[in-house]
Structures are given as C-alpha cells and as structure tokens.
GUMAR-56499 format. One record per residue (C-alpha): x, y, z; residue number from 0. Coordinates in steps of 0.1 Angstrom, whole numbers, plus 5000, padded with zeros to 4 digits. Example, Ala and Ser with C-alpha at 12.3 -4.5 7.8 and 13.67 -1.06 7.14 Angstrom:
// residues 2
{x->5123&y->4955&z->5078&mikol->0}
{x->5137&y->4989&z->5071&mikol->1}
// end
This chain:
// residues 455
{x->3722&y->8060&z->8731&mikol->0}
{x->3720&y->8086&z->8758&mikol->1}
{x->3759&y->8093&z->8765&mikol->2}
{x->3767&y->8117&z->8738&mikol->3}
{x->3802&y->8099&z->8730&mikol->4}
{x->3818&y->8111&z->8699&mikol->5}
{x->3851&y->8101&z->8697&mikol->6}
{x->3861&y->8065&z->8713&mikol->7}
{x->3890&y->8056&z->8737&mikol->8}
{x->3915&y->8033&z->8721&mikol->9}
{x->3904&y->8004&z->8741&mikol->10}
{x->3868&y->8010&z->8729&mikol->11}
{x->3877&y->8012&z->8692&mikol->12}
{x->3898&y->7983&z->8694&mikol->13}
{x->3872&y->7964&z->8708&mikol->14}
{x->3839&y->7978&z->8690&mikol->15}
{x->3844&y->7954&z->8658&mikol->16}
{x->3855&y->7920&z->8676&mikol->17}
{x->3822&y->7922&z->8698&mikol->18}
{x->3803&y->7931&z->8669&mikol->19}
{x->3814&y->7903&z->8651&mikol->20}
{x->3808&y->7879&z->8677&mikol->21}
{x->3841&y->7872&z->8690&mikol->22}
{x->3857&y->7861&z->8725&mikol->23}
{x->3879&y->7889&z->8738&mikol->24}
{x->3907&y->7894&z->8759&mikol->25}
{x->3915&y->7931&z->8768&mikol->26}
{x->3940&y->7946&z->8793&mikol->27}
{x->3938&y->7987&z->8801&mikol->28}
{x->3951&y->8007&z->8825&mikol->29}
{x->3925&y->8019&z->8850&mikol->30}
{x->3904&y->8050&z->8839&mikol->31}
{x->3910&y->8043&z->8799&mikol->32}
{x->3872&y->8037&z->8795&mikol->33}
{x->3871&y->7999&z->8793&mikol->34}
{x->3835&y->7996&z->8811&mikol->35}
{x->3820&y->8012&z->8783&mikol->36}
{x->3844&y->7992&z->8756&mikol->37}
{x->3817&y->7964&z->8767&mikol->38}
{x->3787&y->7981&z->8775&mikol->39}
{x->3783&y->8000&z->8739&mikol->40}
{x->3786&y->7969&z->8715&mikol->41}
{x->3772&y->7942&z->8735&mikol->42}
{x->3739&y->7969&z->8738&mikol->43}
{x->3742&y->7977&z->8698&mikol->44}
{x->3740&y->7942&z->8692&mikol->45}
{x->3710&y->7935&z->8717&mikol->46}
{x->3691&y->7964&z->8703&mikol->47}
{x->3698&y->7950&z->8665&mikol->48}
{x->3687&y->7917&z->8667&mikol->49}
{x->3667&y->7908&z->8698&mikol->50}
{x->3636&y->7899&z->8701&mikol->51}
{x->3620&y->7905&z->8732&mikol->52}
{x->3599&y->7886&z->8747&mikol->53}
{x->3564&y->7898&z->8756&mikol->54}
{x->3563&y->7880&z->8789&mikol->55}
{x->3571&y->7889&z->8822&mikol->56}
{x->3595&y->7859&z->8832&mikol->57}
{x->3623&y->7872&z->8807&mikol->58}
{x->3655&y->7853&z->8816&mikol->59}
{x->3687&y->7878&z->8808&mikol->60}
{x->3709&y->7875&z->8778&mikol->61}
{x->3739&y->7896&z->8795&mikol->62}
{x->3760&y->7881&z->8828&mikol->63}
{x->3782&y->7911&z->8838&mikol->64}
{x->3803&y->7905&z->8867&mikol->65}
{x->3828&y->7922&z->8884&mikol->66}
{x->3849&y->7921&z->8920&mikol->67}
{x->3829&y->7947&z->8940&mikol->68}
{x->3792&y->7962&z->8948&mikol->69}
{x->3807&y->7998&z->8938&mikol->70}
{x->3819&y->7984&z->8907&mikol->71}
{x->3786&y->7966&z->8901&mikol->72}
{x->3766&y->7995&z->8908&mikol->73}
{x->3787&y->8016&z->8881&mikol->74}
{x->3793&y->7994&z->8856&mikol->75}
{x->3749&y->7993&z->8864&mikol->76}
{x->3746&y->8026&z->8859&mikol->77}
{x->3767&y->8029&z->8824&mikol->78}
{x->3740&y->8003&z->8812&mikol->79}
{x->3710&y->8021&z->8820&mikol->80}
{x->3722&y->8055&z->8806&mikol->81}
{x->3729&y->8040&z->8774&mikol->82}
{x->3698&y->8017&z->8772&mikol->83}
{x->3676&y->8040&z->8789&mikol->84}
{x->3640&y->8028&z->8784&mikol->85}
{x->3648&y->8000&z->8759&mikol->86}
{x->3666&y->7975&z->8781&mikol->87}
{x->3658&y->7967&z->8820&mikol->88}
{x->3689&y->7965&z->8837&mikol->89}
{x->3692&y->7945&z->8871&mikol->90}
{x->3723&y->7953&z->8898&mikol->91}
{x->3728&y->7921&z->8923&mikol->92}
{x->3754&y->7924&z->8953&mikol->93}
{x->3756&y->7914&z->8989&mikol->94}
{x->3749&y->7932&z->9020&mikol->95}
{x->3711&y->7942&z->9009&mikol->96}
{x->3685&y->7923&z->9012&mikol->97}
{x->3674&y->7896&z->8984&mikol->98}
{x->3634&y->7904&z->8981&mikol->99}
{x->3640&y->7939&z->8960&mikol->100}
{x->3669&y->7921&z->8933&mikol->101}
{x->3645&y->7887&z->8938&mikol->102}
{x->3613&y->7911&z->8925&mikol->103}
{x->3634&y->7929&z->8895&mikol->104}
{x->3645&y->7891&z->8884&mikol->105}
{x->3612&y->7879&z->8884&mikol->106}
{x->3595&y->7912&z->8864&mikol->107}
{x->3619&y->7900&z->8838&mikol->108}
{x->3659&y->7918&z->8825&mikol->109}
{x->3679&y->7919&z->8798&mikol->110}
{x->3708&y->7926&z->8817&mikol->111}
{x->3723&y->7914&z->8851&mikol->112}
{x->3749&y->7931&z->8868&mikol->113}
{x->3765&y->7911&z->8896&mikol->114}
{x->3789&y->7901&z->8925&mikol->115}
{x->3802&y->7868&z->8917&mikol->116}
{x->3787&y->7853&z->8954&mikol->117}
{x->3750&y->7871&z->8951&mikol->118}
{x->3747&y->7857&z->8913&mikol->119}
{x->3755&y->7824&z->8924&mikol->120}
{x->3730&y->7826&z->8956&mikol->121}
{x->3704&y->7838&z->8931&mikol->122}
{x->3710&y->7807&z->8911&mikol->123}
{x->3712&y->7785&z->8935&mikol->124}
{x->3680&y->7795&z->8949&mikol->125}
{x->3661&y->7794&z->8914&mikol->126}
{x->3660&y->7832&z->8912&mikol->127}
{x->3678&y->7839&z->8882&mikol->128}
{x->3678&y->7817&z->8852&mikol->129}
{x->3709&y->7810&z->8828&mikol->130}
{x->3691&y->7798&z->8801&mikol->131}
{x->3690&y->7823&z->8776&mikol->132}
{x->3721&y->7837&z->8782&mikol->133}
{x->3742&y->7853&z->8755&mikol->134}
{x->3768&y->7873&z->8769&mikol->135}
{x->3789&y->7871&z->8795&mikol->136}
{x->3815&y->7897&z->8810&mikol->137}
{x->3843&y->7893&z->8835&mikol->138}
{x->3854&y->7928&z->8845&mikol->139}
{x->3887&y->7933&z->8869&mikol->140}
{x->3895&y->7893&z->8861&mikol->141}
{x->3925&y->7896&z->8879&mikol->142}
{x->3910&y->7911&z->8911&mikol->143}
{x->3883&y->7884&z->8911&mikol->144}
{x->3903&y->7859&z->8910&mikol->145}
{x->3927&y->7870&z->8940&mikol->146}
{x->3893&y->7876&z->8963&mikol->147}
{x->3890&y->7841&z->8958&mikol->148}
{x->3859&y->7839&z->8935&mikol->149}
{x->3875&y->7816&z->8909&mikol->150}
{x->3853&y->7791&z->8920&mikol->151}
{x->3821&y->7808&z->8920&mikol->152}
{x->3826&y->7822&z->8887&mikol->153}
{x->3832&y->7788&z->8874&mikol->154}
{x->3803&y->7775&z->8889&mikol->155}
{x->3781&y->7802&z->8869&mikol->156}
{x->3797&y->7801&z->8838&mikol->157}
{x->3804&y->7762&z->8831&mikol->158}
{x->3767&y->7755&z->8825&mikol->159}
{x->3762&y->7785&z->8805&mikol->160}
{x->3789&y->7780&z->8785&mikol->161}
{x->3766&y->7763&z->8755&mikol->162}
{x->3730&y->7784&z->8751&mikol->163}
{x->3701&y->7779&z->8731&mikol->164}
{x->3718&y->7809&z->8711&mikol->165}
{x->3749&y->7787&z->8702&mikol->166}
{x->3785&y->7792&z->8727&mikol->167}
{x->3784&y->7819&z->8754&mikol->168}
{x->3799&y->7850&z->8740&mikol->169}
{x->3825&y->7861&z->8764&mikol->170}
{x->3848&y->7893&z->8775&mikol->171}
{x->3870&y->7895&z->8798&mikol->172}
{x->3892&y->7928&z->8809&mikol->173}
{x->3920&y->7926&z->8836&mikol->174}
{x->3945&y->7953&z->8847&mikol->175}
{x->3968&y->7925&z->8844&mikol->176}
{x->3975&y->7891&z->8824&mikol->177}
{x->3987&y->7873&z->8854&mikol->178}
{x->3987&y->7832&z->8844&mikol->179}
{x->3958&y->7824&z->8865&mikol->180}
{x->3932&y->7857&z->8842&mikol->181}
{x->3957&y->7837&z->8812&mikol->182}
{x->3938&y->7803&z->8823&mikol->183}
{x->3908&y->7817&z->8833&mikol->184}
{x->3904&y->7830&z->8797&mikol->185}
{x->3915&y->7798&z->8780&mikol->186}
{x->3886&y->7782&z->8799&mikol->187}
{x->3858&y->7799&z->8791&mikol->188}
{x->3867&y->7813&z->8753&mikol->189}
{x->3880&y->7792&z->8716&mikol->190}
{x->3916&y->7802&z->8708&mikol->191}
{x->3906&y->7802&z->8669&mikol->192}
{x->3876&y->7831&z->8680&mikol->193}
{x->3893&y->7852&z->8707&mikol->194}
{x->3906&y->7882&z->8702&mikol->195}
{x->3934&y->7900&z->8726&mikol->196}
{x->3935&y->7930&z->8728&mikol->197}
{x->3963&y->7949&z->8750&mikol->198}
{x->3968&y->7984&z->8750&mikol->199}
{x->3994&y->7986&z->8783&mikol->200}
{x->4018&y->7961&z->8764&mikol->201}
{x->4055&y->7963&z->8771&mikol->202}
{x->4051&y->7997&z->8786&mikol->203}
{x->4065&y->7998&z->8820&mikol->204}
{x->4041&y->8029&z->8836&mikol->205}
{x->4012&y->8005&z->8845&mikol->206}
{x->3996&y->8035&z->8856&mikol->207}
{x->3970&y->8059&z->8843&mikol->208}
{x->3995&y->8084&z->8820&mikol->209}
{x->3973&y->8117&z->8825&mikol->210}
{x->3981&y->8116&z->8864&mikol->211}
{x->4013&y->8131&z->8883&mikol->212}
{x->4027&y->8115&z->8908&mikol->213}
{x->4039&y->8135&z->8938&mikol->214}
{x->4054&y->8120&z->8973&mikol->215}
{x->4056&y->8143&z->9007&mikol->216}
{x->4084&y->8125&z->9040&mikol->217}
{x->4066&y->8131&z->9073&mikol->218}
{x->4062&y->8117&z->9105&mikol->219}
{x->4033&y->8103&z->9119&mikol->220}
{x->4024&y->8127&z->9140&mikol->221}
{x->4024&y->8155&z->9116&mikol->222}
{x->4007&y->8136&z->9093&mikol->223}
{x->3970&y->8144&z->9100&mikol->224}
{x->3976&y->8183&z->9100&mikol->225}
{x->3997&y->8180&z->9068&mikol->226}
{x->3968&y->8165&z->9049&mikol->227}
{x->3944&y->8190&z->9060&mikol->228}
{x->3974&y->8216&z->9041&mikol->229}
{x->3977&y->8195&z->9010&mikol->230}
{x->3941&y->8193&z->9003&mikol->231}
{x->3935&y->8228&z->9008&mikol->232}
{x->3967&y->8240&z->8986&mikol->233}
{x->3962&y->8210&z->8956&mikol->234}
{x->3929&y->8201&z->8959&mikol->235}
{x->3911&y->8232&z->8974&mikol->236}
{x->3873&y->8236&z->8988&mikol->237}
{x->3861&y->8237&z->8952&mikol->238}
{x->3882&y->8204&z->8940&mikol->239}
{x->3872&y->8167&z->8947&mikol->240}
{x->3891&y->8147&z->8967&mikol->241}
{x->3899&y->8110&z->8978&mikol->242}
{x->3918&y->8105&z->9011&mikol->243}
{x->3926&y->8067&z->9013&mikol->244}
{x->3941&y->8057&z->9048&mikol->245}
{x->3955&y->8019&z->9061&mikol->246}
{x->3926&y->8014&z->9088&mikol->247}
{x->3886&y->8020&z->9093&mikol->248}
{x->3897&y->8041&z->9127&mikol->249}
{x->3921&y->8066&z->9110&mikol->250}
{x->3897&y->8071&z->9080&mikol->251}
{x->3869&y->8084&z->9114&mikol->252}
{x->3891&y->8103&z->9129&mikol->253}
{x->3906&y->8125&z->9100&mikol->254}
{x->3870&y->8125&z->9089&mikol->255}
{x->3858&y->8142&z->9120&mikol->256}
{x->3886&y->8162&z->9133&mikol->257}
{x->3893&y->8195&z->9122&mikol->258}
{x->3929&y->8188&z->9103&mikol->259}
{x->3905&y->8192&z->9071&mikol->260}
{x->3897&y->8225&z->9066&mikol->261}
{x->3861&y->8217&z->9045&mikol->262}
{x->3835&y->8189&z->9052&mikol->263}
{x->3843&y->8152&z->9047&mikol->264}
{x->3823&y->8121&z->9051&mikol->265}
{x->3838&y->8088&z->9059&mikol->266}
{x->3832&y->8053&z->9035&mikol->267}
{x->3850&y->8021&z->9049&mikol->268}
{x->3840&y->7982&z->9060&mikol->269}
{x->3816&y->7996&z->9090&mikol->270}
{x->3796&y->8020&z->9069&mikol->271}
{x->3764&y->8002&z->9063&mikol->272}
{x->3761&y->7992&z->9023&mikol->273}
{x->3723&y->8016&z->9021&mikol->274}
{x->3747&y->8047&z->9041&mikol->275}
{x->3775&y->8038&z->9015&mikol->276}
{x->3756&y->8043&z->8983&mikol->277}
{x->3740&y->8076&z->8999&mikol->278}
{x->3773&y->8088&z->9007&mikol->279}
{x->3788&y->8077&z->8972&mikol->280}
{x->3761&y->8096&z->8954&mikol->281}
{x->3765&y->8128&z->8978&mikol->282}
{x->3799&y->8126&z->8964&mikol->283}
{x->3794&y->8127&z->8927&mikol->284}
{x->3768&y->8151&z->8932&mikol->285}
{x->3789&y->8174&z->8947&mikol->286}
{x->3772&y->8180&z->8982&mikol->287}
{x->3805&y->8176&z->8998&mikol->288}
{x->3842&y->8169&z->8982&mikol->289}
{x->3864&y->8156&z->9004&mikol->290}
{x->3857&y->8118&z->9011&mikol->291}
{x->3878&y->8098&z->9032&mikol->292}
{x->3881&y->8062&z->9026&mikol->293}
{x->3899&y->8025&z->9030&mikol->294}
{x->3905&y->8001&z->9005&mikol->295}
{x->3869&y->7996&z->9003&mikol->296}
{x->3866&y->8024&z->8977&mikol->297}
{x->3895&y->8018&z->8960&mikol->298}
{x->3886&y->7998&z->8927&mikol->299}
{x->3853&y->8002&z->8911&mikol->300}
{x->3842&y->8037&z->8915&mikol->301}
{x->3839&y->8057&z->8883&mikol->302}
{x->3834&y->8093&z->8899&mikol->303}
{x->3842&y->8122&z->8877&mikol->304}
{x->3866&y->8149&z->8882&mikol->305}
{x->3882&y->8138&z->8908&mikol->306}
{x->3912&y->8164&z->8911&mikol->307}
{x->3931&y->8153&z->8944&mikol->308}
{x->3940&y->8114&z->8955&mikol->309}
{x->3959&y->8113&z->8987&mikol->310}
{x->3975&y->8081&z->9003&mikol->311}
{x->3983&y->8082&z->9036&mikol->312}
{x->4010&y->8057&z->9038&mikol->313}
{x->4031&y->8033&z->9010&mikol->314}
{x->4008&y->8004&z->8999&mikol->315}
{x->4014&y->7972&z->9011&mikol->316}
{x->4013&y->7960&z->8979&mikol->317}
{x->4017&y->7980&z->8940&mikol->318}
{x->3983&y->7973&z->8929&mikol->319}
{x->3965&y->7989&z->8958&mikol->320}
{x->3989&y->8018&z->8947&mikol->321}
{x->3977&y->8017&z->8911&mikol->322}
{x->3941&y->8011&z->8914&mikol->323}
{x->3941&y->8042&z->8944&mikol->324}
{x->3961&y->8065&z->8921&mikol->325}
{x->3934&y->8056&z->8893&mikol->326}
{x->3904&y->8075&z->8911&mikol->327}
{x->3922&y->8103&z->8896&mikol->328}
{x->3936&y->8110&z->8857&mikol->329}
{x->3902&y->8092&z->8841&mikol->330}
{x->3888&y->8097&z->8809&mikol->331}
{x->3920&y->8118&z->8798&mikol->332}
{x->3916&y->8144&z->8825&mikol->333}
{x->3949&y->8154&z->8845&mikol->334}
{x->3948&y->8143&z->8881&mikol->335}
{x->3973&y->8144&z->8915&mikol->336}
{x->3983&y->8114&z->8939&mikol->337}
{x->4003&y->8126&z->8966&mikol->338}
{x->4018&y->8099&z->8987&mikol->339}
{x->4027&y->8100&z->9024&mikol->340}
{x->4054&y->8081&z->9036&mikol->341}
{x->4075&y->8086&z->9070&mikol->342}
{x->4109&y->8084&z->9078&mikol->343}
{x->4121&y->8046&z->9069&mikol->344}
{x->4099&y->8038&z->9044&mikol->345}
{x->4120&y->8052&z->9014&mikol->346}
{x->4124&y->8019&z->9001&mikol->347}
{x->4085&y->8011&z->9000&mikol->348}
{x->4087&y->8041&z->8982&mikol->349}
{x->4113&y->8031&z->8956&mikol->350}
{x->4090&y->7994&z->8951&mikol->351}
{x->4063&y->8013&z->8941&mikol->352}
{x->4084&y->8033&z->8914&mikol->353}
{x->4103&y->7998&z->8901&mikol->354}
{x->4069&y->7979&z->8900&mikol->355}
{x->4042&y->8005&z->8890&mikol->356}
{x->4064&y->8021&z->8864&mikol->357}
{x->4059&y->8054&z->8877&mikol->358}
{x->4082&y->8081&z->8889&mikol->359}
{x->4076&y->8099&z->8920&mikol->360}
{x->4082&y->8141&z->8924&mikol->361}
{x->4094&y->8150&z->8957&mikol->362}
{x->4076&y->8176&z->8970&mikol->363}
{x->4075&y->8198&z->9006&mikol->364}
{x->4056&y->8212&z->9025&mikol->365}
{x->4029&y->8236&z->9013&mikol->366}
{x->4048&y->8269&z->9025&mikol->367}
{x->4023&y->8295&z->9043&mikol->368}
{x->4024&y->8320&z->9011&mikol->369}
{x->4010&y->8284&z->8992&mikol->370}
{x->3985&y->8280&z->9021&mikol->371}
{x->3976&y->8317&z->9019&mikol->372}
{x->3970&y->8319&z->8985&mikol->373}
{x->3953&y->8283&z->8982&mikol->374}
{x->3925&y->8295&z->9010&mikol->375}
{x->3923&y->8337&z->8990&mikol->376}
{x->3913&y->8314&z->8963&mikol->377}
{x->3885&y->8293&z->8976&mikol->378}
{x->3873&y->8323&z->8996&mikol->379}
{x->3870&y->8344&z->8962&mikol->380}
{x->3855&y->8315&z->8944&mikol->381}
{x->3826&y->8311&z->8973&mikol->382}
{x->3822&y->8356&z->8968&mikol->383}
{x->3814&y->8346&z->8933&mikol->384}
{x->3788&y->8326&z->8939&mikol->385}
{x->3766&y->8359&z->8961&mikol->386}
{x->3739&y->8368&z->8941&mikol->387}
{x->3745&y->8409&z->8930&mikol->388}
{x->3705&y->8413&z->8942&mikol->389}
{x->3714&y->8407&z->8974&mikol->390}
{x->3747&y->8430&z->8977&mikol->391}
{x->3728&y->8467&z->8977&mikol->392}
{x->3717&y->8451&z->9010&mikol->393}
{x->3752&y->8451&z->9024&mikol->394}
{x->3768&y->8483&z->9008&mikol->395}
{x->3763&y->8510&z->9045&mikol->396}
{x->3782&y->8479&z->9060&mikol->397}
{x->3808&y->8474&z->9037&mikol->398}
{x->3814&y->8517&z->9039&mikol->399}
{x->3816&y->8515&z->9075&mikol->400}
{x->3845&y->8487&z->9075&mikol->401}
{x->3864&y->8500&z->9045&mikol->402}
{x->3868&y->8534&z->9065&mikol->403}
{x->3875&y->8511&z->9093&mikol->404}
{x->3901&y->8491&z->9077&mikol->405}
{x->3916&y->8528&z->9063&mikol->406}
{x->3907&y->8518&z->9024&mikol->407}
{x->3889&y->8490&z->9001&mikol->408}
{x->3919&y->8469&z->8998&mikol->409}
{x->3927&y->8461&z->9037&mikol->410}
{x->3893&y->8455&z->9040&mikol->411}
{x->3884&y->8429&z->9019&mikol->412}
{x->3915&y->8416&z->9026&mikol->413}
{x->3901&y->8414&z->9057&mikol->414}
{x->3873&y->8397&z->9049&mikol->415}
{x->3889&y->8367&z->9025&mikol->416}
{x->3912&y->8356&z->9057&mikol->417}
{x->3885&y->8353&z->9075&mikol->418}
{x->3863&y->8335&z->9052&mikol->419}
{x->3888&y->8314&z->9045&mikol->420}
{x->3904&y->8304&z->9080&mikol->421}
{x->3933&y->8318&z->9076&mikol->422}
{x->3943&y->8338&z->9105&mikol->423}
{x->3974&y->8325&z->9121&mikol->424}
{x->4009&y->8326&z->9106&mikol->425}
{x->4023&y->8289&z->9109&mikol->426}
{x->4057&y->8275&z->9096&mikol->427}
{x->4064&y->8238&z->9088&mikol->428}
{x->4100&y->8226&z->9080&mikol->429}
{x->4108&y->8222&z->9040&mikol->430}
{x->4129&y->8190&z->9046&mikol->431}
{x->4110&y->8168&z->9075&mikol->432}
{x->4072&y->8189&z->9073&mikol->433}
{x->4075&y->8191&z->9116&mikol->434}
{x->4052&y->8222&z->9123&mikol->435}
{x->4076&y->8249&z->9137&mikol->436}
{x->4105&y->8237&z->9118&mikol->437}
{x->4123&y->8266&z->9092&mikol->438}
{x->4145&y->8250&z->9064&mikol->439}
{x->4176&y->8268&z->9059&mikol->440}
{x->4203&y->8263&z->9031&mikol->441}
{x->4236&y->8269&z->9046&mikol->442}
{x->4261&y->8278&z->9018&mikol->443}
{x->4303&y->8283&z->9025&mikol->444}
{x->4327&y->8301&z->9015&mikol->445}
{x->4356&y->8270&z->9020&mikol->446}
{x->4350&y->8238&z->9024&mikol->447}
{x->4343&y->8226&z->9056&mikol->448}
{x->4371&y->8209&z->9075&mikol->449}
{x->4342&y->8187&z->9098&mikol->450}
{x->4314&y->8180&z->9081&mikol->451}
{x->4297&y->8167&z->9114&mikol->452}
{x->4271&y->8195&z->9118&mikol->453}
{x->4256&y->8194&z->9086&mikol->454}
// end
C-alpha cells in the first residue's frame, strides 16, 4: 500500500478485524476521524488476499461504494487508487459529466466502483454496470443520503445484490449520526447475528471534530464583508488555507471578487460547472491559491489537507450544516479554527448550535490594527524568504540608496514589509459591535452611578 500509515485512527482499528473477518458493520465517527480509509484499507487487504482476477476485459466489480456527493465520490476515489495503485482499477461515477468516459472505464473492466447513488442506478439501468459479482458494498454519510432523498435509489441497487455468487453482500455502513431511518436502513441490508457496531462518538455530547476551536465574531451586515477580509488575514494568513462558506451562490461571487480579501480566492458553488469545479478543487489542494470561497456545495465530502481557517458567514440553518462546515478543518488530528459570524439578533441561533452540536463557542472581537499589522509583517516576511540569495547581490546599490533614504536599515525595510504587505493605512474597528471607525472604551467609576441610563 502506497499511504505510508503507521499508526491507525481509532475508528480504523476498531473496524480493521470485523471487515476482515467478514462481518456487516455499523460505524458512527465524527467528521475528519479517518473513517474513509476504516473501509478502504481492509476491504483492499482482503481483495488483494484472495481474488482472483479475471483475465478478461468485461470484469464486473466486486466493490459498490457510495456516498451523497460527486466531491465525496471523487475522494473517497482517490483514497482507493493510492492504496491500490496498479493492482486494482478503480472507477468514479457521478452526475453532471457526461456517461461515454465512466460507460468506457465500466466496460474495460473494475474492481472497484465509486458512485452517486442516481448515476449507479442510471448505469444499471442502462446495462452499463453489472451487479453480479459483487462482494462488497459501502454506504458512506448514510444519514446524508438518506435526507437527499436517495433511500429509494439505494434500495433499488442493493436489494438484488443482496445474495451474490460469493454468498450475502458484505456490507458497511458509516453515518455521522444513528438517526432511526440509517437504524432501518442498516437492519435492511445486514444480519443482526453478523453485524458489528461500532461507535466511537457515543454518549459524548461534542458531536464535533475535538482538535478544532470554535470561535464566534457579532457584526452587522454591512461590515461583514471587510471583517472577513481581517480575519482571514490575522487567523488564517496568505500562507494558511482557507474555507469561506456563505448562505447564497451571489455572496460567495462577490466576496470572491471584491477586494475585502486581501490574497486571491476562487469561487465553488451550484453554478460552477462540475469539469471547472474539480479544476478548482485540485488548484486548492495543490496549493495554487488558498483562500476558496464556497456554499453548501462543498461542505461534506472534501478531504483537503491542512486546512487552517473555516469561516461561516452566518448561523446555519440547521446544526449539521454547522458540523459538517466546521469539519473542513481539525482532520486527521490536526488543530483547526471555525469562526462564525452572526449579526445582532441572532444570539439565539448562536446558543442552538452550542446546545445541539455540543460545542462551546469563544467570543472573540475584532482583529485590533496591531493584530492586522503583525498578521500582514508576517506573511510579507514569509514571501522575503522565499527570494532566492542568487538573485539579491542584484539589488544591494538599491537597497544602500533607500536605507540612507529611510535614515537606517530598520525604517527601511520596515518600509518595505508595509508595503508588501498592504498595510498602509491606520484603521480602527469597534471591540464590542466590529463597525469600522468605532473605538471601544471601558468606562470604570469611582461611585456607583445614580442613572445608569448612559451606559
């Protein structure tokens, strides 16, 4: 295996043997704990050990994967094909692309099919992909499946695949949640006397991802757009990735290409073509830009590393879209940041999120302009690092000149990192409601005051 793994995630170890054994399971993990990989390792192990493959080119899969989303599909994808590397072909089927390139890959012949619940069953349907030596067959993000209203898709795939030439249908199944429609969904498809259940959130209330802090910034609406550009550029930074999630396609444009954000940003949403998407998702991880901006769209599935920074523009509608946003961040065991906006009013949307999620938010102000200051000195000297000394010699007569300019070395560069880094004017934002212009004060007396009207 190509992943170099050496220690395994509690939801992978308590997995490994019940797969290998060739039992049903059940598993519920936060997002981020590494549960794609707590199916991908064994059920390849066990392919690898006793498979024989077939020398034709018509081979029908023995893995069914499927999962909620085409981001999800094309990761979960991916995690296959860097463990199998040349030993396994590995077919990703979703919606929005055209049929003839997955149609080609199913006919060359896969061991493993990666899919959206409505392209597998289209590809059945039109005698495209065959069933019939299935082995395995994987449910990931159950409960999100089911609330997109795929329950009866997924039943129409599975029912008739349920008993193989290979004996019952090995199945697994992982869900953020045990609601009692993933419950019924899992009594369907797997034998209570060879299911395993394995849940490592249990009667912990924090349904969110442990390694991330949660931090919450009042503003108004107006000064929202400008105060993201400062957060990102005093938590985040020009060197740190970052996920900006807003509520609609036309806020997601315009803080993409306005000039709030201080570094380049590209935009992912409903209207972003699905080729334009993946070009932009892989720009992401591979570090051409890092600052993406984004609707729900993104939200679940996407298994980018190191991402520092998750912002949310407003209070979720609903907890989940909370959790699963806050999960871009905090993966794998790293430490992350969600800061979430909310306006005047909304405290109580607030407060749901901290009942229901678990979690408890930090209030936080303003970035102050010393945190600004020091936030954009520190990208600029990260950028200087990266100047080749070859090319400096070139630049020392210059550098003389403005250093006795600038009356000494000091003022000078000094100089030169505020410009670099944008930070030329001297603006003041408000501690308690972040209004640009606005100064804090804390007014302390002597005597108590006899009318308290003022304060």
């Amino acid at each position: 295996m190509g992943k170099g793994i050496e220690e395994l995630f509690p939801i992978q170890a308590r997995t490994l043997e019940h797969i290998l054994e060739g039992k049903d399971v059940v598993g519920r993990a936060r997002t981020g704990s590494g549960k794609t990989l707590a199916f991908v390792i064994p059920v390849v192990e066990k392919l690898l050990g006793d498979m024989a493959r077939p020398a034709v080119r018509s081979r029908a899969p023995q893995v069914l994967v499927m999962a909620p989303t085409r981001e999800l599909v094309m990761q979960i994808a991916r995690e296959y094909e860097a463990v199998v590397g040349d030993d396994l072909n590995v077919a990703a089927i979703y919606g929005g692309t055209p049929y003839a390139p997955q149609e080609t890959a199913l006919r060359r012949g896969v061991d493993i099919v990666v899919g959206t619940p409505g392209r597998v069953q289209d590809l059945i349907d039109k005698g495209t992909l065959s069933l019939r030596d299935l082995r395995f067959g994987v449910l990931d993000e159950a409960d999100r499946m089911l609330e997109m209203g795929f329950a009866e898709a997924v039943d129409a795939i599975l029912a008739p695949a349920l008993q193989t030439p290979h004996g019952k249908l090995q199945m697994v199944l992982f869900s953020a949640t045990m609601s009692p429609e993933v419950i019924a969904t899992a009594d369907k498809y797997m034998a209570g006397d060879n299911r395993a259940t394995i849940d490592i959130i249990g009667r912990q209330t924090n349904k969110t991802s442990e390694t991330v802090q949660h931090l919450a910034i009042k503003c108004p609406y107006r000064e929202r757009a400008a105060m993201i550009g400062d957060i990102v550029q005093v938590y985040g930074g020009l060197h740190g990735r970052t996920i900006i999630f807003t509520a609609t396609k036309n806020d997601a444009n315009e803080l993409a290409m306005g000039n709030d954000l201080k570094q380049e940003a590209k935009v992912l949403h409903g209207d972003i073509s699905q080729a334009q998407r993946e070009v932009t998702l892989q720009n992401f991880r591979d570090g051409t830009f890092n600052c993406l901006v984004a609707t729900d769209v993104a939200a679940r599935g996407l298994d980018i590393p190191q991402i520092d920074l998750v912002v949310q523009c407003e209070p979720p509608q609903d907890v989940d879209s909370y959790i699963h946003r806050a999960g871009r961040t905090g993966r794998a065991g790293r430490v992350g940041t969600c800061i979430c906006f909310y306006k005047p009013g909304q405290e109580w949307m607030m407060q749901q999120v901290e009942k229901r999620a678990g979690c408890k938010f930090k209030q936080i102000g303003a970035p102050t302009q010393d945190d600004i200051i020091k936030a954009a000195a520190s990208d600029a000297t990260r950028s200087l690092e990266s100047v080749p000394n070859a090319i400096l010699p070139l630049f020392h007569d210059v550098a003389q000149e403005f250093i006795d300019a600038k009356g000494g070395a000091i003022p000078a560069l000094a100089a030169a990192l505020a410009h670099i880094s944008g930070a030329t004017a001297i603006k003041t934002r408000s501690l308690l409601s972040s209004m640009s212009g606005f100064t804090a004060y804390k007014l302390t007396l002597d005597q108590p005051a006899r009318n308290k009207g003022f304060l």
